[in-house]
N, C-alpha and C positions, 0 to 999 in steps of 0.2 A: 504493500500500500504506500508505504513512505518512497520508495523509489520510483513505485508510479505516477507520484505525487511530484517527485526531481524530474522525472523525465517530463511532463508536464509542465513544467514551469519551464525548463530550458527549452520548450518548443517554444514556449510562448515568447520566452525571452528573445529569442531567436527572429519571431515573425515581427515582434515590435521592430526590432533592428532592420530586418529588410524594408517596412512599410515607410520607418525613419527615412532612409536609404533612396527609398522612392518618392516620400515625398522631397524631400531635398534637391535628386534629382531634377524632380519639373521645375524648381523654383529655380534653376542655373538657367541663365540667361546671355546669350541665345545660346541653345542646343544645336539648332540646324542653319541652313543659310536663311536670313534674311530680304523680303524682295520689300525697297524702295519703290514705294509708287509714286511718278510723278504724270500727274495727269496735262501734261504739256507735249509737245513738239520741246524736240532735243535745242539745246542751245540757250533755253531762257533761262532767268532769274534761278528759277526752282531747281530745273536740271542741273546749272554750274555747284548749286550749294550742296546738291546731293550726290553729286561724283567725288567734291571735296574728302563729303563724309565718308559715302561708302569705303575710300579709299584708307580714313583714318582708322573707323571702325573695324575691318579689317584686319589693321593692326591691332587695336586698342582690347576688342573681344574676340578675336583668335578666330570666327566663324567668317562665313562670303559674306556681305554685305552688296545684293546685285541693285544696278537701278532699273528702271523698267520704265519707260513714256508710254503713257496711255491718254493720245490726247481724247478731246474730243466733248461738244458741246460744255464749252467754258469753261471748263475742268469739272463738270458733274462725274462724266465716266468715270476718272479715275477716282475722283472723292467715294463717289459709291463703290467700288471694289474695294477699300477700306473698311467703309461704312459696315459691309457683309463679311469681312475675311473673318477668321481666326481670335479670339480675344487671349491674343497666346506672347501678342509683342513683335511676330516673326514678319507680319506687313505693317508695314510705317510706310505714310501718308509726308510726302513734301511738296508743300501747295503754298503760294502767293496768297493776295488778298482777294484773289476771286473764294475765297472760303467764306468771306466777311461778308459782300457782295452780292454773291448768287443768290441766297433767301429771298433777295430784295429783288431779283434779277429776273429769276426764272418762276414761271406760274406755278411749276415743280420741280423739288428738285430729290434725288433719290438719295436722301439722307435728311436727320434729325440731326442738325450741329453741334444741338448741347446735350443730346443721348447716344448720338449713333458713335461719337469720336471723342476720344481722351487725348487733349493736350497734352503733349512732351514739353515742350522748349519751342520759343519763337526766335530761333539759329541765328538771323541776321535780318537785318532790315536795310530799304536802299531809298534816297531819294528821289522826287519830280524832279524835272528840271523842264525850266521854258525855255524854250531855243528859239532863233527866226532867225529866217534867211539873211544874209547881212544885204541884200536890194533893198529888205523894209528901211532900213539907215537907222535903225533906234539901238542904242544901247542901255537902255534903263526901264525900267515900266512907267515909269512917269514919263517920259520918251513916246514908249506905245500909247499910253494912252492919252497922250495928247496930238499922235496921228492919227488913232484910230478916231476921234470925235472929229475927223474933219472925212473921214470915209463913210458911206451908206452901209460898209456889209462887208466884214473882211471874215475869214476862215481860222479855224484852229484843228490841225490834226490833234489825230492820239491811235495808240496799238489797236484800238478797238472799240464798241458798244459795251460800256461797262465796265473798263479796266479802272484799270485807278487812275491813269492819264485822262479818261475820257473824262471821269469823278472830278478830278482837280481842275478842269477846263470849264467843268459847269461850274463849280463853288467860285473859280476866280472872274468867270465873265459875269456874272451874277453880283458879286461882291462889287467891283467896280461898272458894271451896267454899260458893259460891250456889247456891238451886236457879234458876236462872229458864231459861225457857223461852223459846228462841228462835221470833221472829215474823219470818219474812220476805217481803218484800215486793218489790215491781219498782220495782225506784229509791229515792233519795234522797227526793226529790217525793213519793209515798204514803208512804214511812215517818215522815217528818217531819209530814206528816198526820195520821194516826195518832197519834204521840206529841200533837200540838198539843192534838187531840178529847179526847185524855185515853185512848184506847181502848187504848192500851199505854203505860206509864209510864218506860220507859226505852229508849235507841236509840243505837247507836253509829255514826256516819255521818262522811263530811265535811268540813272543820271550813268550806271556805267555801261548802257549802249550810247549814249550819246557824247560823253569824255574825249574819244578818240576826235570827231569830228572837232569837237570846241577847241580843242588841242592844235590841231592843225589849220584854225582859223576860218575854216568853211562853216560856220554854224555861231551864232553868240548865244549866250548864256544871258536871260535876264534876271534871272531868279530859281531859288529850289525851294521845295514845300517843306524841308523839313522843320522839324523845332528849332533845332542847329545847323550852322553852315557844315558842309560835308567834306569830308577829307579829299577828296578824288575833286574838289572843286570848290578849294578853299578861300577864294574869292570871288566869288560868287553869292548875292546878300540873300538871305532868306526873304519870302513873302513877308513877312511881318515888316521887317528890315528895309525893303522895299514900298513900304508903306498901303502894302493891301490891306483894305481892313479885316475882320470877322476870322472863323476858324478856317487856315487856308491849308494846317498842317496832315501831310499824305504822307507815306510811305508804301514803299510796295513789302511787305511783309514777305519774311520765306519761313512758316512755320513745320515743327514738326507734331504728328499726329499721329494716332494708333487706335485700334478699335474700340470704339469707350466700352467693353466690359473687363478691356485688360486691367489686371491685378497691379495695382499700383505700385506694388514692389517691380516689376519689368518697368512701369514704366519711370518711376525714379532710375533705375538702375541707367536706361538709357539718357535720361538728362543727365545725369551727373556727370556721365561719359561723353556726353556731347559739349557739356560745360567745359568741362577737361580740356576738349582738344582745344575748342573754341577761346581757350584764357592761354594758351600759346602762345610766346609773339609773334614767332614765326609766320603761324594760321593768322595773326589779326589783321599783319602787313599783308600777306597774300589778300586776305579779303579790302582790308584798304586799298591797294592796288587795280581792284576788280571792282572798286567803287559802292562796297557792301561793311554795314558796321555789325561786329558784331553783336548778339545781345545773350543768347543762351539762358533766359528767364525761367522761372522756375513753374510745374504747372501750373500750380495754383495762380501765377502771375500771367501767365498767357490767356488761362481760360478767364481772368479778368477781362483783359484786354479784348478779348473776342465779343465777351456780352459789351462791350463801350462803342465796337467800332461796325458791330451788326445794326442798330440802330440808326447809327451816325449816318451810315450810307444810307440807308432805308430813307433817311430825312431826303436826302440830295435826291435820291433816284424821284422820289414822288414831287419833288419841289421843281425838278428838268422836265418833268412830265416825260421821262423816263419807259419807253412802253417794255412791259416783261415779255418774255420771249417763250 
């Protein structure tokens, strides 16, 4: 009886320890490779900050970290393949400010913002910037806008219906009471073309697609939307600065994101590591260089930010008279 009683006990003992063993297990973080969704066309904001990473991560948690573009209707596609993946940590979500946006944007879209997705870290963030052809002759907004009040109807590109460029064109022609007309276009790349040809004289994009051309003189800078002047265009005055009035501050956000029922332990595990690389100097100058600051915020501080800046827009979109799509 007594040794039936030991034998008994050391099974039991035995199975705690595997279940230990297993749970332990699942809570290692990542176990298998990782797939980066970016629901864009290779080349933008989202894509350069998620090659950075995958690349660090990589290193940093020993697993693949792959990226994957899945564009397609304004980043819903890929937001929604998130929205459904796994709550396991193994799909992360890296998406712009069309995440803030679309609610406001599209009649539906295939995701619940503040249920379907768990904020990691908002990575980096990048400035507006207003550009025009150097034929307009103005080098200042006070400039502009004392030639624009002697035109009946001038134009403002931006990347798109919706972007944050298109966003910052309505608040700022609005704020100071231009007429111009928006021109939008598919991406940075044709809009920045355009303004180049001369075929529209003003665009608000950017600021490190548009760095290179300001750089080389084909293009002026009259202002960037951020709070702060921007390193990648450090003379360059901010909207405030330049005397626009009201809330004129944009960024193009590049956040990270994972299924909101992942267990908070994955997903600190990966902000901390994203925070890591991100406090680098190395990483801060490469992204300074690339015209993007870091920010690596904490969730609870991103998902702040997202309830502040889903409304925000919501306001512009229905004050443009904005139609959803």
């Amino acid at each position: 009886m007594v040794l039936a009683l030991r034998l008994g006990l050391v099974a039991l003992t035995c199975l705690l320890v595997v279940c230990q063993a297993r749970s332990e297990e699942k809570l290692i973080y990542p176990n298998h490779t990782v797939r980066m969704i970016v629901p864009f066309a290779a080349g933008g904001p989202a894509d350069v900050i998620a090659r950075l990473l995958a690349q660090l991560l990589n290193q940093s948690l020993g697993k693949p970290f792959v990226v994957e573009n899945h564009p397609g209707a304004g980043g819903n596609l890929g937001i929604g393949l998130v929205a459904q993946a796994a709550p396991d940590g193994h799909t992360v979500l890296v998406v712009t400010s069309s995440l803030v946006v679309n609610p406001s944007l599209y009649a539906k879209v295939p995701y619940d913002i503040y249920n379907d997705l768990a904020p990691v870290t908002l990575a980096a963030v990048s400035s507006i910037v207003l550009v025009a052809h150097p034929s307009l002759q103005v080098n200042s907004v006070k400039e502009l806008v004392e030639r624009m009040r002697g035109v009946s109807k001038g134009a403002i590109a931006s990347p798109g219906t919706g972007t944050t460029g298109h966003l910052a064109a309505e608040t700022f022609k609005r704020a100071l009471n231009l007429d111009l007309v928006h021109v939008p276009f598919n991406g940075a790349a044709p809009t920045l073309t355009a303004v180049l040809a001369g075929h529209v004289p003003l665009a608000l994009v950017a600021a490190p697609s548009a760095a290179p051309h300001l750089k080389q003189g084909t293009l002026r800078a009259l202002a960037v939307t951020s709070e702060k002047r921007t390193a990648v265009l450090p003379d360059v005055p901010t909207m405030a600065e330049a005397g626009v009035p009201g809330d004129q501050v944009s960024e193009v956000m590049v956040g990270i994101l994972v299924q909101g029922r992942t267990p908070r332990a994955t997903v600190d595990t990966l902000q901390r590591q994203i925070s890591h690389l991100m406090a680098q100097p190395d990483i801060k100058q490469k992204l300074d260089d690339m015209g993007f600051e870091a920010v690596a915020d904490t969730p609870d501080q991103f998902a702040g930010r997202i309830k502040i800046e889903v409304p925000k827009w919501a306001k512009v979109i229905r004050d443009a008279k904005i139609e959803m799509q």
